[in-house]
C-alpha positions in Angstrom: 5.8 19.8 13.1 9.2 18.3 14.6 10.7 15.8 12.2 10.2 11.9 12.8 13.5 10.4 13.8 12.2 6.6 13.7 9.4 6.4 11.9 8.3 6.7 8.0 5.6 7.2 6.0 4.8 3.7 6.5 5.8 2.6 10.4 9.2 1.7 11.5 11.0 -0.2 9.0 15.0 -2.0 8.7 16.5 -5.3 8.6 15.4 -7.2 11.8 17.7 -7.8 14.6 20.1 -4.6 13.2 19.4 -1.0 14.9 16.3 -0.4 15.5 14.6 -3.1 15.1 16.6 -5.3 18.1 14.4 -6.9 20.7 16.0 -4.2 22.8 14.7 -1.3 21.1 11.0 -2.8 20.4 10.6 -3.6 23.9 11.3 0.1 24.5 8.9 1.0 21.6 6.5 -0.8 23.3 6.6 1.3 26.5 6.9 4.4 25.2 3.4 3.4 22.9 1.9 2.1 26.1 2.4 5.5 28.3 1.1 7.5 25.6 -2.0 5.4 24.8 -2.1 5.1 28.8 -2.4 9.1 29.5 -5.6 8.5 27.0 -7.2 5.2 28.5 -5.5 3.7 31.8 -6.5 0.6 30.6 -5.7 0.6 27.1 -5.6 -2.2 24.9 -3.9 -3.2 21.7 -4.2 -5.7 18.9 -0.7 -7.4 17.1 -0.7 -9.0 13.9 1.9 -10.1 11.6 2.9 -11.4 8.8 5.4 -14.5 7.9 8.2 -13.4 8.6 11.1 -15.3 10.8 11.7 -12.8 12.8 7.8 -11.9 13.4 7.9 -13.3 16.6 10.7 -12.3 17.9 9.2 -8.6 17.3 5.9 -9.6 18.6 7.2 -10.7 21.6 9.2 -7.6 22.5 6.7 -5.2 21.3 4.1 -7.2 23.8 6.8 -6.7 26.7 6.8 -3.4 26.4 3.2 -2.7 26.1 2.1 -4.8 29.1 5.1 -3.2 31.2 3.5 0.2 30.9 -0.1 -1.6 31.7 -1.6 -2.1 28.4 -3.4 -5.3 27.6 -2.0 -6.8 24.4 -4.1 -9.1 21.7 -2.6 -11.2 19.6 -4.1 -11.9 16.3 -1.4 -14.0 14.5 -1.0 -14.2 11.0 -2.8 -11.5 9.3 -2.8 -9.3 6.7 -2.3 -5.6 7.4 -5.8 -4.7 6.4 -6.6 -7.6 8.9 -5.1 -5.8 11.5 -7.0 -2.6 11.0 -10.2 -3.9 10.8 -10.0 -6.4 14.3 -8.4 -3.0 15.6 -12.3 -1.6 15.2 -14.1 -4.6 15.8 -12.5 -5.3 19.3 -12.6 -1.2 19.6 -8.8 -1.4 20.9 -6.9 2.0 21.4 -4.6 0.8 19.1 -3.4 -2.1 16.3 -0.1 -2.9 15.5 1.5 -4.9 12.4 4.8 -6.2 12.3 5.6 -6.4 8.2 7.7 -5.1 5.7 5.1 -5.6 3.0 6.8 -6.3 0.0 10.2 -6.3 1.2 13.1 -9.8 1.5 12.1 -11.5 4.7 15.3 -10.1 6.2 13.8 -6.9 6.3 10.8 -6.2 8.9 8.7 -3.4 10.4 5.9 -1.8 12.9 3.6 0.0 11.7 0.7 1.7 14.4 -3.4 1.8 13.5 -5.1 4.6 15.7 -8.8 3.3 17.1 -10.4 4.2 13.9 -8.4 1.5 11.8 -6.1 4.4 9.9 -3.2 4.8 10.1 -1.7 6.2 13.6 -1.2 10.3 13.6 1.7 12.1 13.0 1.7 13.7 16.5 0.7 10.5 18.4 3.9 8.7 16.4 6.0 12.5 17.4 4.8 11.8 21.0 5.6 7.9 21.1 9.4 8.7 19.7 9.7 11.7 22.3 8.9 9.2 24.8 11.3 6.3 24.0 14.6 8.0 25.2 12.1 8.2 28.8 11.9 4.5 28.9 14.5 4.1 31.7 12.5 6.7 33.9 9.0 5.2 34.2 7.9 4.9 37.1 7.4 0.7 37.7 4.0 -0.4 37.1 2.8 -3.7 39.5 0.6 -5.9 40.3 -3.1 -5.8 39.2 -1.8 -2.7 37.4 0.5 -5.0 34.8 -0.7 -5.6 31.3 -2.0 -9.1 30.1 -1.7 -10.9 26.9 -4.0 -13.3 25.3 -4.2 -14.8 21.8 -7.2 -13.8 19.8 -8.0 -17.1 17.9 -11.3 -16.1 16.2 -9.4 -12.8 14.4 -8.8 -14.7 11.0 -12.6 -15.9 10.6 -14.0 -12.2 11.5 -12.0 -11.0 9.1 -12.5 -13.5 6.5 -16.2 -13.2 7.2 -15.8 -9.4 6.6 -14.3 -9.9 3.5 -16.8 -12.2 2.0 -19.7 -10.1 3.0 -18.1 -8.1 0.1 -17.6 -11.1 -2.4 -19.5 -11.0 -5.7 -21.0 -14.0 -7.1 -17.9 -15.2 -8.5 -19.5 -19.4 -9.7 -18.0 -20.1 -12.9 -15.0 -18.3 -12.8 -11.5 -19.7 -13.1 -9.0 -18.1 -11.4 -5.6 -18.9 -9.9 -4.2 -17.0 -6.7 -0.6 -15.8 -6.1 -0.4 -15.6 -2.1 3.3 -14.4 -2.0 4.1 -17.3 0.9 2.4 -14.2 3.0 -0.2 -12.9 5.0 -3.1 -13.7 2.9 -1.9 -17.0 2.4 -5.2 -19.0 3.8 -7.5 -16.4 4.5 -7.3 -15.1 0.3 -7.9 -18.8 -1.1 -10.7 -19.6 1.5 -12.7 -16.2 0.5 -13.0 -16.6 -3.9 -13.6 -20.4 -2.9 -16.5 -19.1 -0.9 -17.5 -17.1 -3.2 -17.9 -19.6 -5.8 -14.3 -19.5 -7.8 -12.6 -22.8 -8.9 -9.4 -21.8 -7.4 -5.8 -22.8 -7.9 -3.6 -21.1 -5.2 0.3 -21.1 -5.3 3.0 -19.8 -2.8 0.6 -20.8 0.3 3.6 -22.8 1.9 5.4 -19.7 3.8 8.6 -21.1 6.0 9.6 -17.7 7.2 12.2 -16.8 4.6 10.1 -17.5 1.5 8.2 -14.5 1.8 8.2 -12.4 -1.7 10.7 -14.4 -3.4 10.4 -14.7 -7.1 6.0 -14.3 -6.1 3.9 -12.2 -5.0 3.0 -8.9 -6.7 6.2 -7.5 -7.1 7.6 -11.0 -9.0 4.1 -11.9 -11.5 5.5 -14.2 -14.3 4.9 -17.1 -13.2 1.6 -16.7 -12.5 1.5 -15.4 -15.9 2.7 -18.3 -16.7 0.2 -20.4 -14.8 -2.7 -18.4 -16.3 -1.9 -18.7 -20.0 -0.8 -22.3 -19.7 -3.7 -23.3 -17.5 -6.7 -21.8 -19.3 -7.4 -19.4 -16.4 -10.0 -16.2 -16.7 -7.4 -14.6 -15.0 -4.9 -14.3 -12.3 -4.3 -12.1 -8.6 -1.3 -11.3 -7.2 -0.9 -10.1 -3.5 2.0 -8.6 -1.6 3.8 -9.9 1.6 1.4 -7.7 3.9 -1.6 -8.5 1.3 -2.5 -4.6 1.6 -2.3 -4.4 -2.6 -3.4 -7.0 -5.4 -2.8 -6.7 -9.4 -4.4 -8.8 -11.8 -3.8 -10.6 -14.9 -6.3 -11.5 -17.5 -6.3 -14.5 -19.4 -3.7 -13.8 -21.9 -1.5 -12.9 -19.3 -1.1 -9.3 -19.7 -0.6 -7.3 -16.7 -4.2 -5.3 -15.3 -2.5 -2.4 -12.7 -4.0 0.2 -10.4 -4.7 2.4 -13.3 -7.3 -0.4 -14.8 -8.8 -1.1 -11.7 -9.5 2.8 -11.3 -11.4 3.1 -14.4 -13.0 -0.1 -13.8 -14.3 0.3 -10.1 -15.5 4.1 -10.9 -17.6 3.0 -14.0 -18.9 0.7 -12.3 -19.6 2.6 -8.9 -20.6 5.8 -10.6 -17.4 7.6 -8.7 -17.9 11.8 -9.0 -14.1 12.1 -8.9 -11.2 9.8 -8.5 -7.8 10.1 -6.6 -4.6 8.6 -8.0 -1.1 9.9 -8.0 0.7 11.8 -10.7 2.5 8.1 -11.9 -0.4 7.4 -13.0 -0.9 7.1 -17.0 -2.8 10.1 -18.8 -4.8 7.5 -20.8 -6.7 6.6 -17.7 -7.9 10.5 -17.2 -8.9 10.3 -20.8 -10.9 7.5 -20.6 -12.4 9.1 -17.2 -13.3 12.3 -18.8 -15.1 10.1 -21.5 -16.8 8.8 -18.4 -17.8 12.1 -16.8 -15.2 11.5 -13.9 -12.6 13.9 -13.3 -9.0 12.7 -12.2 -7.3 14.4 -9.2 -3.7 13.6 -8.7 -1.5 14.0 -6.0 2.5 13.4 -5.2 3.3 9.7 -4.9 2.4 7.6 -2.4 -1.2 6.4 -1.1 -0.7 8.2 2.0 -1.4 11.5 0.1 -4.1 9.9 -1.9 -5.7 9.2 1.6 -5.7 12.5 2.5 -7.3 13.8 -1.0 -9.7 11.7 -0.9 -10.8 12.7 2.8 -10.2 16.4 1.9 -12.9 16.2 -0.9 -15.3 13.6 0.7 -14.5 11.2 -2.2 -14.2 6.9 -2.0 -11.9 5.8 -4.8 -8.2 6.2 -5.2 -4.8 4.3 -5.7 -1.6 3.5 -7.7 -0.5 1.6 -10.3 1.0 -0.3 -7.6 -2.8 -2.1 -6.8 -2.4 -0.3 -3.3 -6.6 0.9 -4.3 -8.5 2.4 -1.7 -12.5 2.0 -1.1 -12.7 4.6 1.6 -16.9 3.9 2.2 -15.8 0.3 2.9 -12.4 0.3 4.8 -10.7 2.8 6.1 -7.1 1.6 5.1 -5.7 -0.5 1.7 -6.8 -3.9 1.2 -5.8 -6.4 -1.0 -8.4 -9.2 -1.5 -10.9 -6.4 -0.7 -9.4 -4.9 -3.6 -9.6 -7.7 -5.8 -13.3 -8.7 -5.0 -14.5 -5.0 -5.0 -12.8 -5.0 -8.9 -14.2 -8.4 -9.9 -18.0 -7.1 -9.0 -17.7 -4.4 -10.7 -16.4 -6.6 -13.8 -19.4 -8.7 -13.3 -22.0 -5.8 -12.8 -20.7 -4.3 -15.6 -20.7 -7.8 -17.9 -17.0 -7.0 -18.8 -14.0 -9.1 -18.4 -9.9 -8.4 -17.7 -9.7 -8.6 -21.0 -11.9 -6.4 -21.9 -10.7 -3.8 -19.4 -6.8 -4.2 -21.0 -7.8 -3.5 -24.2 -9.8 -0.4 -23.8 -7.3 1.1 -21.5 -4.7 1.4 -24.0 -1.5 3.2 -21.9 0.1 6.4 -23.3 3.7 5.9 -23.9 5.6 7.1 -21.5 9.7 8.3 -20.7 11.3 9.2 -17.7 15.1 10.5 -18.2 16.9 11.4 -14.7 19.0 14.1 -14.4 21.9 14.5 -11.7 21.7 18.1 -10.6 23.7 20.2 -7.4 20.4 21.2 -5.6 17.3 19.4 -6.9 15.4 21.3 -4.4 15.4 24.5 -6.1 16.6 23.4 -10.1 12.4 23.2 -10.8 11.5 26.8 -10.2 14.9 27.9 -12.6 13.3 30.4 -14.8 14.6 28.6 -17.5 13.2 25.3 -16.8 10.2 26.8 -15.9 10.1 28.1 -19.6 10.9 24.9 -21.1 8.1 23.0 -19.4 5.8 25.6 -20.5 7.1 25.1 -23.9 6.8 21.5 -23.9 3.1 21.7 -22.3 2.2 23.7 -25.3 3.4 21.3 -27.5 1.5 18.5 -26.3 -1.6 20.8 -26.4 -3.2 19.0 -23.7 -2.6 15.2 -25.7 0.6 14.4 -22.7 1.6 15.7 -20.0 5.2 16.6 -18.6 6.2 16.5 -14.7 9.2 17.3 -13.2 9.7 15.3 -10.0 12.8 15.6 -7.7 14.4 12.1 -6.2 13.5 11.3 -2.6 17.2 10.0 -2.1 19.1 11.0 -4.7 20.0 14.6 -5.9 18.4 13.9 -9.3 15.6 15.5 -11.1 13.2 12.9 -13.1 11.9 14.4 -16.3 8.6 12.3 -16.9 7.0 13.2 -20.4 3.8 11.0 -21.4 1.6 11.4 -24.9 0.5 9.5 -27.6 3.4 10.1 -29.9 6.1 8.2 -28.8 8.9 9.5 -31.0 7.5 13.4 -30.1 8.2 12.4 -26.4 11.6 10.9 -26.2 12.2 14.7 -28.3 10.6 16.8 -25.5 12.6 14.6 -22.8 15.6 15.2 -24.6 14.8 18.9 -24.8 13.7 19.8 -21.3 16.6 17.4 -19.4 19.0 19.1 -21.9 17.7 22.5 -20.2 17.8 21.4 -16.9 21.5 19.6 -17.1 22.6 23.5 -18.0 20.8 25.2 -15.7 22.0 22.5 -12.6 24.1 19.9 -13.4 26.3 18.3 -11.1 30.0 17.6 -13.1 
């Protein structure tokens, strides 16, 4: 397949009003979308959410130009969060949804990401034949008339979805908790659900001005509402991103509860056959899975490829650290406070708590020593690097684990070593970049 030229793993993404995100270009996005989604429906129509961001609208508005140019109808859904967006995309049965967020990213930075019908995210060839049809643009034959797009503004998208969400929600009455909304996307719909649901609720960074998105909050940013937990006698705290597409936790003392928790928690809980997660994730929780009967898959990094385990193998449950946790028999796409209310039910079916849950996953210690190298493509299949991972494997005798991982952007190689002794793992580290400085170091 022909290499993407504008779009990622997750959607177009760059500083907003800088090349290619310019009203300029959008708009043309926007047309080359609409003729491709037009050669599968003439009347096509598509959904637009967003998060906080300044220059949201700005996007919006160019991105609905384009669209309605080429004859596609255009719904606006307004503040959202990204899972939002992909389940109105269904619900309406639209031909396509689109959010405009850079998830965790400064509110300088922005992006578009494309749902298919289905909710998921849009298809590598569909995205192939929207970017072969952009240069086009100029060439399109007009569209007039009764023929032009139209745009209307959705206004009942933010109580479907919230209704969707608490249809979800456990019996959360007598529980303290204390929201971190990240001045984002989730930042009415996540407070109104765990009141629903019963939760005395304290929520902070619900104020978003368009710049304040992420900064010093959200998921990425969690001691304050570490802080706010252990000072305010919370059970425990959630933390969403910009886009609210991932949550973490904290429990009541204010330790940190990752992906890694939640997978071992959710797949007790759920009875899971199997679990996806990548290969970040910490060897204590297959350990504590294989205690459980569950065997862990893993996968390279990134919850795209733990989407397409899980649909390779027919499984439900996967994720990263990161809280990005996917529930594949409920939604078809990350979710957030979906995420946190799917964990918190399990933690109540179970009669468990965070705290509970921290404790018993105890985390492996873990090093990670990058190595520059001249071709980091190639440097992992060296015979003698080969050797010395075998070597090291054989040493941990299955208590640790040892991955070699390449950089995405640098011409590094990251020698991860994890096991329970934490002096015998630095040593195997040592040993294994030592051999793979020697075989490809760069100067």
């Amino acid at each position: 397949m022909a290499e993407r030229k504008y779009f990622g793993t997750d959607g177009v993404r760059a500083v907003a009003g800088a090349f290619p995100l310019t009203a300029g270009w959008v708009m043309q996005l926007g047309a080359a979308a609409g003729e491709v989604l037009k050669r599968r429906n003439p009347r096509a129509s598509v959904v637009i959410g967003k998060d906080t961001r300044q220059s949201g609208d700005m996007l919006e508005a160019a991105l609905a130009a384009g669209l309605t140019s080429r004859g596609v109808n255009v719904i606006h859904l307004s503040v959202l969060p990204t899972p939002g967006v992909s389940y109105l995309t269904r619900h309406l049965q639209a031909d396509a949804g689109v959010v405009i967020s850079a998830s965790h990213n400064p509110y300088e930075d922005n992006g578009i990401k494309f749902f298919g019908a289905d909710g998921q995210k849009l298809s590598d060839s569909t995205e192939l034949e929207i970017e072969g049809a952009i240069d086009d643009v100029p060439t399109f034959p007009p569209v007039t008339g009764v023929s032009m797009g139209s745009v209307t503004n959705y206004t009942e998208a933010e109580r479907l979805y919230t209704n969707f969400l608490r249809s979800h929600a456990p019996d959360l009455s007598g529980l303290k908790i204390a929201l971190d909304c990240a001045n984002g996307a989730a930042y009415r719909v996540a407070p109104k659900v765990f009141q629903s649901a019963g939760a005395d609720v304290f929520a902070v960074y619900t104020t978003p001005d368009g710049r304040n998105i992420n900064r010093n909050c959200g998921s990425t940013h969690m001691d304050h509402l570490r802080l706010i937990v252990k000072e305010g006698d919370y059970d425990l705290g959630i933390a969403f991103d910009g886009d609210a597409d991932r949550a973490l936790f904290v429990d009541s003392r204010g330790n940190m509860v990752h992906g890694d928790h939640m997978l071992l928690l959710n797949a007790r809980a759920r009875g899971e056959k199997a679990v996806v997660s990548t290969i970040m994730s910490n060897m204590a929780l297959e350990v504590k899975l294989q205690e459980a009967g569950i065997p862990l898959e893993r996968t390279a990094v990134g919850d795209r490829y733990v989407h397409e385990r899980l649909h390779q193998k027919q499984l439900h449950l996967g994720g990263e650290q990161s809280g990005h946790v996917l529930f594949l028999d409920v939604a078809p796409t990350g979710d957030g406070v979906l995420t946190a209310l799917m964990t918190l039910g399990s933690m109540v079916r179970l009669g468990t708590t965070l705290d509970d849950l921290h404790d018993d996953l105890v985390m492996f210690p873990q090093t990670l020593v990058n190595v520059r190298v001249t071709d980091k493509k190639t440097i992992a299949l060296d015979n003698a690097v080969q050797q010395a991972v075998q070597d090291a494997e054989a040493q941990l005798a299955g208590k640790g684990r040892i991955n070699l991982r390449p950089s995405g952007t640098e011409n590094l190689i990251r020698v991860m070593v994890e096991g329970q002794d934490e002096t015998e793992i630095h040593a195997i580290a040592a040993r294994v970049a030592q051999v793979v400085a020697e075989r490809g170091a760069a100067g």
